[in-house]
C-alpha positions as CSV (number, residue, x, y, z in Angstrom):
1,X,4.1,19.6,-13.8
2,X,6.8,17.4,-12.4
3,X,10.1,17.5,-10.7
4,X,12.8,16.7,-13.6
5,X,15.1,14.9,-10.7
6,X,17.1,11.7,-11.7
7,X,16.9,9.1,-8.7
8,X,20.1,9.1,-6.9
9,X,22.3,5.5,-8.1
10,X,22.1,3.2,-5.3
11,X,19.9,6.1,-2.9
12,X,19.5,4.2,0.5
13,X,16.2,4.4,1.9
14,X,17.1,4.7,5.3
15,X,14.4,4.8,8.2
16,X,15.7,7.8,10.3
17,X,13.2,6.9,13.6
18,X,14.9,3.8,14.0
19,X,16.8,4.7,17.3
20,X,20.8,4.1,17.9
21,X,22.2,3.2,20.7
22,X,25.9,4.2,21.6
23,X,28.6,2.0,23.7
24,X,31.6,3.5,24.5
25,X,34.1,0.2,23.8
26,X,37.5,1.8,25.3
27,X,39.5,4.7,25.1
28,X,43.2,4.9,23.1
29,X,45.9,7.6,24.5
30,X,47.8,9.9,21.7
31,X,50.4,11.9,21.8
32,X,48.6,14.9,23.3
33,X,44.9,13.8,23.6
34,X,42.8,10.8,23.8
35,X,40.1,9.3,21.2
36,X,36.6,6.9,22.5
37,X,35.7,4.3,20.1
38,X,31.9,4.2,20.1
39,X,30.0,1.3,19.0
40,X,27.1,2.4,17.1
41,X,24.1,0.2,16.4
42,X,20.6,0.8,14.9
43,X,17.6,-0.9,15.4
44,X,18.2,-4.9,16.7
45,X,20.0,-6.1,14.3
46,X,23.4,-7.1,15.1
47,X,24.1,-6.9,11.4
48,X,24.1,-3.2,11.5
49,X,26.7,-1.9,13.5
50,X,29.7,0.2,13.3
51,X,32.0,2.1,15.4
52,X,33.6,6.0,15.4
53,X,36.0,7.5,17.3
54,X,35.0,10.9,18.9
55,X,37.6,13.3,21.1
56,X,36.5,15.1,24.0
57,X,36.4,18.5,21.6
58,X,33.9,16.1,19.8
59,X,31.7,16.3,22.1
60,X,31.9,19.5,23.6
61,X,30.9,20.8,19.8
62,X,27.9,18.5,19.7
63,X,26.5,19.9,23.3
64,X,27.4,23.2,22.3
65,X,25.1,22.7,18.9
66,X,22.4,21.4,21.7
67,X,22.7,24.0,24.2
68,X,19.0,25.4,21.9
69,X,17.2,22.9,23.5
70,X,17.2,24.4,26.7
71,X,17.9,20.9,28.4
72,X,21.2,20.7,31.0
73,X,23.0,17.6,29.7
74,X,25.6,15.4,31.4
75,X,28.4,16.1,30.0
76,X,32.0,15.8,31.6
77,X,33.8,19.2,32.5
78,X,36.9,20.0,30.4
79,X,40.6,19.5,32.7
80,X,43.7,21.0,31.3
81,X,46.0,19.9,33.6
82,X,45.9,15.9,33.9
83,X,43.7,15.2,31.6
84,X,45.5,11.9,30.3
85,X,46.0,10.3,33.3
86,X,44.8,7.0,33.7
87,X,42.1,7.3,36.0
88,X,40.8,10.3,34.9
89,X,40.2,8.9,31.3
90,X,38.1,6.1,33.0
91,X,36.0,8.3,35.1
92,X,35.8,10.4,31.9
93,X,34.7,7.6,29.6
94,X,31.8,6.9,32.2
95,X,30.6,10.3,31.8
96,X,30.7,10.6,28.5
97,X,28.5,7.6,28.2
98,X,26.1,9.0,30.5
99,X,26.0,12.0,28.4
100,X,25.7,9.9,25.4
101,X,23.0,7.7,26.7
102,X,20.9,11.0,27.7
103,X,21.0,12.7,24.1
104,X,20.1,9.3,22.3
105,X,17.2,8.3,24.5
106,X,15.3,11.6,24.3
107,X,13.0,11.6,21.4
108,X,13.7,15.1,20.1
109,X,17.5,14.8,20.5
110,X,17.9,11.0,18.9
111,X,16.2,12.0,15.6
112,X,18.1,15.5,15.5
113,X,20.7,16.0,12.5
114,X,23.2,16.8,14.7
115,X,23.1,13.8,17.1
116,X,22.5,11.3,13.9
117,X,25.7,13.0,12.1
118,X,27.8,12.8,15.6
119,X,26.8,9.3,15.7
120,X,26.3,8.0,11.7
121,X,28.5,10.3,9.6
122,X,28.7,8.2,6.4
123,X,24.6,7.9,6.3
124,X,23.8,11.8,6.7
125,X,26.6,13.3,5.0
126,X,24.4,14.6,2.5
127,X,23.6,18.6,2.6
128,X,19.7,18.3,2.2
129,X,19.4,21.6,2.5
130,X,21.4,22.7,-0.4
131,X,19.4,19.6,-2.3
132,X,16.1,21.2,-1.6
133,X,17.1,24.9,-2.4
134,X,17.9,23.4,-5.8
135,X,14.9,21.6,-6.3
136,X,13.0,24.4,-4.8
137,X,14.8,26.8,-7.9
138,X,14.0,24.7,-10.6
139,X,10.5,24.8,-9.6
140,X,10.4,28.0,-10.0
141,X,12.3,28.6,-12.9
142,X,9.3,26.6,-14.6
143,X,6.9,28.5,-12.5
144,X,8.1,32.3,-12.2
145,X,4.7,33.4,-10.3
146,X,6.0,31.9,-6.9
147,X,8.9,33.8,-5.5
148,X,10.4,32.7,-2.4
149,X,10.5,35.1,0.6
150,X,12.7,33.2,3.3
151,X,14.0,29.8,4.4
152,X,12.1,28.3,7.2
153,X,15.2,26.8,8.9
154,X,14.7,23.6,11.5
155,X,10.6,24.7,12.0
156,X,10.1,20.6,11.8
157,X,11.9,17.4,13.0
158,X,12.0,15.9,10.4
159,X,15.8,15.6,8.5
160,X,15.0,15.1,4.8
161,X,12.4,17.5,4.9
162,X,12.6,21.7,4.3
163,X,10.6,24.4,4.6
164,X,10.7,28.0,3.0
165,X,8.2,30.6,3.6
166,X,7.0,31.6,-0.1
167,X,4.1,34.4,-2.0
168,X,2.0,34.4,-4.8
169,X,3.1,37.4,-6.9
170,X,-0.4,37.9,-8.1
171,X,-1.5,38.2,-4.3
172,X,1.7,39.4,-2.7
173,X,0.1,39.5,0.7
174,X,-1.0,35.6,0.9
175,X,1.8,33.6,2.7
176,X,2.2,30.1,1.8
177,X,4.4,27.3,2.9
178,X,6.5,25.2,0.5
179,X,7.9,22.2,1.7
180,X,10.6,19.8,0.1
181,X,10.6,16.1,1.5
182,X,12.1,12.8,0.0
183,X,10.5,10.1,-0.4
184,X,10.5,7.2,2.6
185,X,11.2,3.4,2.9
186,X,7.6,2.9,3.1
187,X,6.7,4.2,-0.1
188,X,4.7,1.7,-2.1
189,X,2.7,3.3,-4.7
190,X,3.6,3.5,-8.3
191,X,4.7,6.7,-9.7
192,X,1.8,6.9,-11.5
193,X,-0.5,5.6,-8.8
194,X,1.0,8.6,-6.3
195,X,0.3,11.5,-8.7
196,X,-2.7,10.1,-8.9
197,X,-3.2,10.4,-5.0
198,X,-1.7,13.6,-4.8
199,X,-3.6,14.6,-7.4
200,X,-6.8,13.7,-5.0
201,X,-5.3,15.8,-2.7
202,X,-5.3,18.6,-4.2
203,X,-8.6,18.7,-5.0
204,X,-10.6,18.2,-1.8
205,X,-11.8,20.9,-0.1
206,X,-12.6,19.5,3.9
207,X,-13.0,21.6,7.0
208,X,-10.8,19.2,9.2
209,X,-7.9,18.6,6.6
210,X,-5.7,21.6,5.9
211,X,-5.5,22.7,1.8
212,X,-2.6,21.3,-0.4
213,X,-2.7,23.8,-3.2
214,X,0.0,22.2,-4.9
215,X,2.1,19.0,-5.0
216,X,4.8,18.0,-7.4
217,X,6.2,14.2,-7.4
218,X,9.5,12.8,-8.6
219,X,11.2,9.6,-8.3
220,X,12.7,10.6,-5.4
221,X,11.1,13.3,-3.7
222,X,8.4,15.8,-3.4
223,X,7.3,19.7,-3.0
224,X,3.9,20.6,-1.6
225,X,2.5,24.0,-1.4
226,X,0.1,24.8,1.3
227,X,-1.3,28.0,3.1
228,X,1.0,29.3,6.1
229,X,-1.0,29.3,9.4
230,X,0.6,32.2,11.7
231,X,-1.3,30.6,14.7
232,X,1.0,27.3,14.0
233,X,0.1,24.1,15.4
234,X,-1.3,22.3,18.2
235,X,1.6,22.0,19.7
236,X,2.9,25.6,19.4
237,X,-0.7,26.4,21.0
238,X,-0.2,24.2,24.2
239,X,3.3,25.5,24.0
240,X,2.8,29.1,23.9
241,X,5.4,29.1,21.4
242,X,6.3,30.6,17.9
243,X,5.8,28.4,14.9
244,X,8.7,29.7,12.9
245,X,11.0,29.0,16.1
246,X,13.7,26.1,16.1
247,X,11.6,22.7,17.1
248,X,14.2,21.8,19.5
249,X,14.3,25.7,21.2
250,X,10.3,25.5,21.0
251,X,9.9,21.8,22.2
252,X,13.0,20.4,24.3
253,X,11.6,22.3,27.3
254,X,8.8,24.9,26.7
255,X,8.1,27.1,29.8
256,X,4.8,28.0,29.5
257,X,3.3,24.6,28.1
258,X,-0.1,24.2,29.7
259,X,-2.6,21.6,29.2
260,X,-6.2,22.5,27.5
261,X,-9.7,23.7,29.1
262,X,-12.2,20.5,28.9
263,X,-14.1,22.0,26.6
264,X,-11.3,22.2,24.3
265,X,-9.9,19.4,24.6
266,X,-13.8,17.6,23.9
267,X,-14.1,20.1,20.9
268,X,-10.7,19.2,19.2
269,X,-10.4,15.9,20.1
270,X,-14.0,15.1,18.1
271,X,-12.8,17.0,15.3
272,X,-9.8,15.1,15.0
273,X,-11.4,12.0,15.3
274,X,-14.2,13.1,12.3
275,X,-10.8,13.6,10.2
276,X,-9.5,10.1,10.9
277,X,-13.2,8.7,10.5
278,X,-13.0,10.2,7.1
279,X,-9.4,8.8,5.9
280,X,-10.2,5.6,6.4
281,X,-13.7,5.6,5.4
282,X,-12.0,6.4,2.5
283,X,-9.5,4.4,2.0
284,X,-6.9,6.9,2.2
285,X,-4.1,5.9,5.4
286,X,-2.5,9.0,7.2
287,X,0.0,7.0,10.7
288,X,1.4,10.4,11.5
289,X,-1.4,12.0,13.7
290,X,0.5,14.2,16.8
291,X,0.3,17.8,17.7
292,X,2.3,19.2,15.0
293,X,0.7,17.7,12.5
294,X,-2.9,19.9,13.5
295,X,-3.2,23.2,12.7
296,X,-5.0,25.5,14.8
297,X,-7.7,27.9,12.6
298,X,-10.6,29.7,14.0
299,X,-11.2,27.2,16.2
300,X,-11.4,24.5,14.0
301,X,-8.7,21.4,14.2
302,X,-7.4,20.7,10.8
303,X,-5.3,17.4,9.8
304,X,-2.0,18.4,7.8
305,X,1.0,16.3,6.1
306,X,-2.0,14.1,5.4
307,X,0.0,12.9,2.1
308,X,2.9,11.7,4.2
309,X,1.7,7.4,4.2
310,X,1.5,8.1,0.5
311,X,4.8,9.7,0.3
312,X,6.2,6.2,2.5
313,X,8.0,8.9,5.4
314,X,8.5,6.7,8.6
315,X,5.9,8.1,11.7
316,X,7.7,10.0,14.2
317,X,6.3,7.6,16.8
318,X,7.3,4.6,14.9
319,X,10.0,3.4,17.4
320,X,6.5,3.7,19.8
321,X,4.5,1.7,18.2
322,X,6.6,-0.9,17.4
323,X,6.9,-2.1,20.4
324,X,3.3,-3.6,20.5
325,X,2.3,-6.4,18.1
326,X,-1.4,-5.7,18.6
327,X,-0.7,-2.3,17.0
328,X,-0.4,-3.6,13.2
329,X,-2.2,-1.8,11.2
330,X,-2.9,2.2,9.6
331,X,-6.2,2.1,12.1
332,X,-4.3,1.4,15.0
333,X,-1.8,3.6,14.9
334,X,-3.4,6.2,14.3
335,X,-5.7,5.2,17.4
336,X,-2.6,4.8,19.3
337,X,-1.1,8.1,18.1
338,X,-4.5,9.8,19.1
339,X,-4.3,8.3,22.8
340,X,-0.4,10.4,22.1
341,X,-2.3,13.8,21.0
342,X,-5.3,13.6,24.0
343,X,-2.9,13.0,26.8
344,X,0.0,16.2,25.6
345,X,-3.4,18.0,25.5
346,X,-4.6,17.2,28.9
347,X,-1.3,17.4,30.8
348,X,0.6,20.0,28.5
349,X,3.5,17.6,26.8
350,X,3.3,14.0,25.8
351,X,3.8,10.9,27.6
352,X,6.9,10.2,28.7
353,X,7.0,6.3,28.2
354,X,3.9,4.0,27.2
355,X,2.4,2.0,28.5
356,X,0.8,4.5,31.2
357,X,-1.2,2.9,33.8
358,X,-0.8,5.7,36.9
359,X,-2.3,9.2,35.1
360,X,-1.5,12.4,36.7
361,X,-4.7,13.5,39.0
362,X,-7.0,15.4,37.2
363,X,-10.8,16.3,37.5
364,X,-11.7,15.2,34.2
365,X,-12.4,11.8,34.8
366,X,-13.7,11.1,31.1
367,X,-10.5,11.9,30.0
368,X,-8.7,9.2,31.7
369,X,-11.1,6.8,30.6
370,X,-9.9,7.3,26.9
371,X,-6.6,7.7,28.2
372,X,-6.6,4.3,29.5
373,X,-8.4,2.8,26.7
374,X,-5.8,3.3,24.3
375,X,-2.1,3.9,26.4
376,X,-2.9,1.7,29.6
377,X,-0.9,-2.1,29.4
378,X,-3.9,-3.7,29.1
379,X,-4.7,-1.6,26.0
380,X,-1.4,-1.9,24.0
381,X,-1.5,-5.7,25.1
382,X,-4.8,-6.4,23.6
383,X,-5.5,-4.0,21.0
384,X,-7.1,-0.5,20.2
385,X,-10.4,0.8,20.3
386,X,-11.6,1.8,16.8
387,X,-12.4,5.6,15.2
388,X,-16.1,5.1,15.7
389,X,-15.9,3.7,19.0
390,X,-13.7,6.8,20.4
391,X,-16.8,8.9,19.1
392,X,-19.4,7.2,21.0
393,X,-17.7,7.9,24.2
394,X,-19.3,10.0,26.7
395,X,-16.1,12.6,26.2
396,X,-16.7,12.8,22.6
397,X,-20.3,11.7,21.4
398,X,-22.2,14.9,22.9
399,X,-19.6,17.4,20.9
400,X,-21.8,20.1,18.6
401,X,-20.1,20.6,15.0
402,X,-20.4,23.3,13.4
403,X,-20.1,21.0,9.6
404,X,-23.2,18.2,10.8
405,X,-23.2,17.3,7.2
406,X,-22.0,13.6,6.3
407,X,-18.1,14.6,4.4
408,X,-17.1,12.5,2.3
409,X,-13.9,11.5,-0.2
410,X,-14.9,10.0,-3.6
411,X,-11.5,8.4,-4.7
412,X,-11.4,6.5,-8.7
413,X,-11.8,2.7,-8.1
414,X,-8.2,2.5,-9.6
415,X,-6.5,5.0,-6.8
416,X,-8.3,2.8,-4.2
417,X,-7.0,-0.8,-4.8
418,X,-3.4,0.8,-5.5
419,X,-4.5,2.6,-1.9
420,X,-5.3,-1.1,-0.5
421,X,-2.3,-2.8,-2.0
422,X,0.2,-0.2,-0.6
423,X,-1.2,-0.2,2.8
424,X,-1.1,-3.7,3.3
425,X,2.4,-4.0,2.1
426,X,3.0,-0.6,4.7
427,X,1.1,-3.1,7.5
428,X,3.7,-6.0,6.2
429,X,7.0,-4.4,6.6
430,X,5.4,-2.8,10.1
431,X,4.6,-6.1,11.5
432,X,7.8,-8.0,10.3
433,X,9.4,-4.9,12.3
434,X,7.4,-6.4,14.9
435,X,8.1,-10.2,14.8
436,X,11.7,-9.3,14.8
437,X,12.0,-7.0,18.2
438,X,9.7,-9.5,19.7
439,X,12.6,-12.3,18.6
440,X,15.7,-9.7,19.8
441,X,13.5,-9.4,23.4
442,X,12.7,-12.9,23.8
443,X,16.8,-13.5,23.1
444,X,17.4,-11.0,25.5
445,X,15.3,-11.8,28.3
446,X,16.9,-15.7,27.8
447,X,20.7,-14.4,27.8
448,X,19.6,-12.6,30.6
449,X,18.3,-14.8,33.1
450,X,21.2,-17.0,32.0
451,X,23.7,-14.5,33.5
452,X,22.0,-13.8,36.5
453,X,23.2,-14.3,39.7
454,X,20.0,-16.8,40.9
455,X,20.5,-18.9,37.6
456,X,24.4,-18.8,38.2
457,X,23.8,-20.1,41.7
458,X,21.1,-22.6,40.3
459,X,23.9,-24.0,37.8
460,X,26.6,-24.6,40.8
461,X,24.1,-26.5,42.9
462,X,23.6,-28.8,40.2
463,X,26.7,-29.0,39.0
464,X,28.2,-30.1,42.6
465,X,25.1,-32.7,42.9
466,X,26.1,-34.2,39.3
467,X,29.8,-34.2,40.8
468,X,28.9,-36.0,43.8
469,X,26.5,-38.2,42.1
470,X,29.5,-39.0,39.6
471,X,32.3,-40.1,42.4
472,X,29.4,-42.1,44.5
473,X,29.0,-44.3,41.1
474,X,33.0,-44.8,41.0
475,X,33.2,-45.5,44.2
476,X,30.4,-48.1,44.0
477,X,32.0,-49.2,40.9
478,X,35.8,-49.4,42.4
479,X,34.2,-51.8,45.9
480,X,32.3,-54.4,43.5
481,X,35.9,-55.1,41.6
482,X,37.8,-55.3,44.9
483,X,34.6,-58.3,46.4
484,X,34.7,-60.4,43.1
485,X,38.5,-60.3,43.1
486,X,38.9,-60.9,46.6
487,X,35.9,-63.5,46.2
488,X,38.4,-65.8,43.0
489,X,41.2,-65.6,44.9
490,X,43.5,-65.8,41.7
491,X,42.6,-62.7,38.8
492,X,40.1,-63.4,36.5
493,X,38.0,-61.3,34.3
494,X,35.3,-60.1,35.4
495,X,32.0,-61.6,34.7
496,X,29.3,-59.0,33.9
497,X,26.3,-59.1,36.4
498,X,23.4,-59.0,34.5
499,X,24.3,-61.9,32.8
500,X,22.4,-65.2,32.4
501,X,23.7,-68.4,34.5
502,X,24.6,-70.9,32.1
503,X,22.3,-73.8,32.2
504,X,23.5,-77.0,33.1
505,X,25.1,-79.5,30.6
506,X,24.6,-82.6,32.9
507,X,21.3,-84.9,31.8
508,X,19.1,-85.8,34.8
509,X,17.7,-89.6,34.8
510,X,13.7,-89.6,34.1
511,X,11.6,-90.2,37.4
């Protein structure tokens, strides 16, 4: 059974991890207030930019919609009295794009609704919650069995993508999760080839991969059915928090968040990697590997979201990744996004920036090793270790597993070449990504030096050398008319030097 949704006319794919960065241009004085023009751009491309113009009551809503996070942000204190002088609006604007740059270089507030509205308006103007809760009640119109028990609201990052807690009427007690997502720019499969993949999905049955009981495809979207996990995720276990919590209230700045026992972290970390091992044995890509997307079940580690390459959603550390050409294909990122996972288990939250070359001390010096074999410079510079390799390390290879048997994923000889062809168009788009930040940094670093105060200095010196080179030629030039006319003694026109002497038209006598 399948979605009866029309594609949207002209539906934009838009890739919501690409960042955007925020200039404020200048500032314009009304009648009684004054309005910032902000130059918006996304990604590198100088063809994608736009401005808006934001109040100071702008802003103030947008910090009072973050205040969940739990973070203390820049932003400018309000002034009744004064408030237009000229001055004050200055020292105001340079607040207010400190604030600005705070908000759009944090991961969690960047890919927010709120700060991508604030900052993109004509691009998220769309209500996708209202969209889903439609989709949601046609499904089950066709399907009466499911009845839904309560909207999950903001669990996930994610913007096109809703949650709702529903049950089973015929076993009332069960809670599963039904999730509504639509479909990303790096969807490649066919229609036909992605129910066929989802179909896959259904079916398997895999101690490390969480169930999808049900999924349902359209042109444009999706809805999966899976069990609810009360325990939650990784992350909500190194958090301490509650799954059904906002993700900004439980993430921003958890409290309690506390890196894992050794043991653990060996124990999870191998059963992660036997997931991954199994994927791409497979054929199957996943690129979205972090702490939310493992749930936490009797001990046992267990993949979820796995259809999301399939489903062409953008990774949520894309802009990451990106930044290193080495880290081109499904393997490596999930390699790299592993080296993400280990390290917010061993310290208790993820990196801050990669590369990391200094690591927090820490007594588990096997740890670091890993750590440094996937996140160090050296690393992202020159590539990532594989699956298998990770496993053979003396952190992971002496792990017991409880499942010793050899898993496996049989996928039809059909699904697997459409599987091939869309991740290597996926790797394409990824490393053309790639090429092109590589082309904006290079351009950067060139304007750059150009403007610096050592080139600028450089470009004086010479130019005063070419000036002095150029009047010692003139005046060289100016002396050697004043000899030859001084030499004629009547004016003449000048003969060039270099010329031949003329030879001599008088015939001498033979000897």
């Amino acid at each position: 059974m399948f979605l009866q949704e029309k594609p949207v006319p002209g539906r934009l794919l838009l890739d919501d991890t690409v960042p955007l960065t925020a200039v404020i241009e200048t500032s314009q004085s009304l009648q009684s207030h004054t309005e910032y023009i902000i130059k918006v751009q996304r990604g590198v491309s100088s063809d994608n930019v736009w401005q808006v113009i934001r109040r100071y009551s702008d802003f103030d809503v947008l910090n009072n919609s973050l205040m969940v996070c739990g973070i203390s942000l820049p932003l400018p204190p309000k002034k009744l009295i004064g408030n237009m002088d000229r001055e004050f609006i200055a020292e105001r604007q340079r607040g207010l794009q400190a604030y600005l740059d705070s908000i759009t270089q944090h991961p969690l507030l960047s890919s927010s609704l709120i700060v991508k509205k604030f900052l993109d308006p004509n691009s998220y103007s769309a209500n996708y919650s209202e969209i889903a809760l439609q989709q949601v009640s046609m499904f089950f119109r066709s399907d009466p069995k499911w009845e839904v028990q309560e909207p999950l609201r903001d669990i996930g990052w994610r913007i096109r993508k809703k949650y709702f807690l529903i049950k089973n009427k015929d076993v009332p007690k069960e809670k599963h999760l039904l999730s509504w997502v639509d479909l990303g720019p790096d969807k490649f499969l066919s229609d036909k080839d992605l129910q066929s993949a989802m179909k896959l999905l259904t079916s398997l049955s895999n101690p490390y991969l969480c169930p999808l009981m049900f999924s349902s495809t359209s042109e444009s979207s999706a809805l999966l059915i899976r069990p609810f996990n009360e325990n939650g995720s990784l992350r909500d276990h190194i958090c301490k928090v509650k799954p059904r919590e906002n993700y900004l209230k439980k993430y921003c700045n958890p409290k309690k968040s506390q890196g894992l026992e050794l043991q653990d972290i060996k124990l999870y970390g191998r059963q992660i990697l036997e997931a991954l091992k199994l994927l791409h044995d497979s054929g199957l890509f996943f690129g979205h590997l972090h702490t939310t997307n493992v749930i936490m079940e009797d001990g046992v580690c267990r993949l979820t979201d796995v259809e999301n390459g399939m489903l062409g959603v953008p990774s949520a550390l894309r802009a990451a990744f990106t930044q290193f050409r080495k880290i081109n294909t499904t393997e490596s990122v999930d390699v790299f996004s592993f080296g993400h996972l280990l390290y917010e288990m061993t310290y208790g939250q993820p990196p801050a920036c990669v590369p990391v070359d200094l690591f927090p001390s820490l007594p588990y010096t096997a740890v670091v090793s890993v750590l440094q074999s996937i996140l160090s410079t050296e690393a992202c510079k020159s590539g990532m270790p594989t699956v298998s390799a990770l496993i053979q390390t003396p952190l992971f290879s002496d792990v017991r597993l409880q499942h010793s048997e050899k898993l496996q994923i049989k996928v039809p000889s059909r699904l697997k070449e459409a599987l091939k062809v869309a991740k290597a168009s996926l790797e394409k788009r990824l490393q053309e990504e790639q090429r092109l930040l590589q082309q904006h940094r290079r351009l950067t670093r060139a304007k750059s030096h150009h403007g610096s105060e050592e080139e600028r200095k450089r470009r004086k010196i010479l130019a005063r050398k070419k000036s002095r080179q150029s009047a010692y030629e003139n005046e060289e030039e100016v002396s050697f008319r004043n000899n030859n006319n001084s030499g004629s003694g009547t004016s003449s026109p000048l003969t060039c030097p270099s010329s031949p002497t003329p030879p001599s038209t008088t015939e001498h006598a033979p000897f």
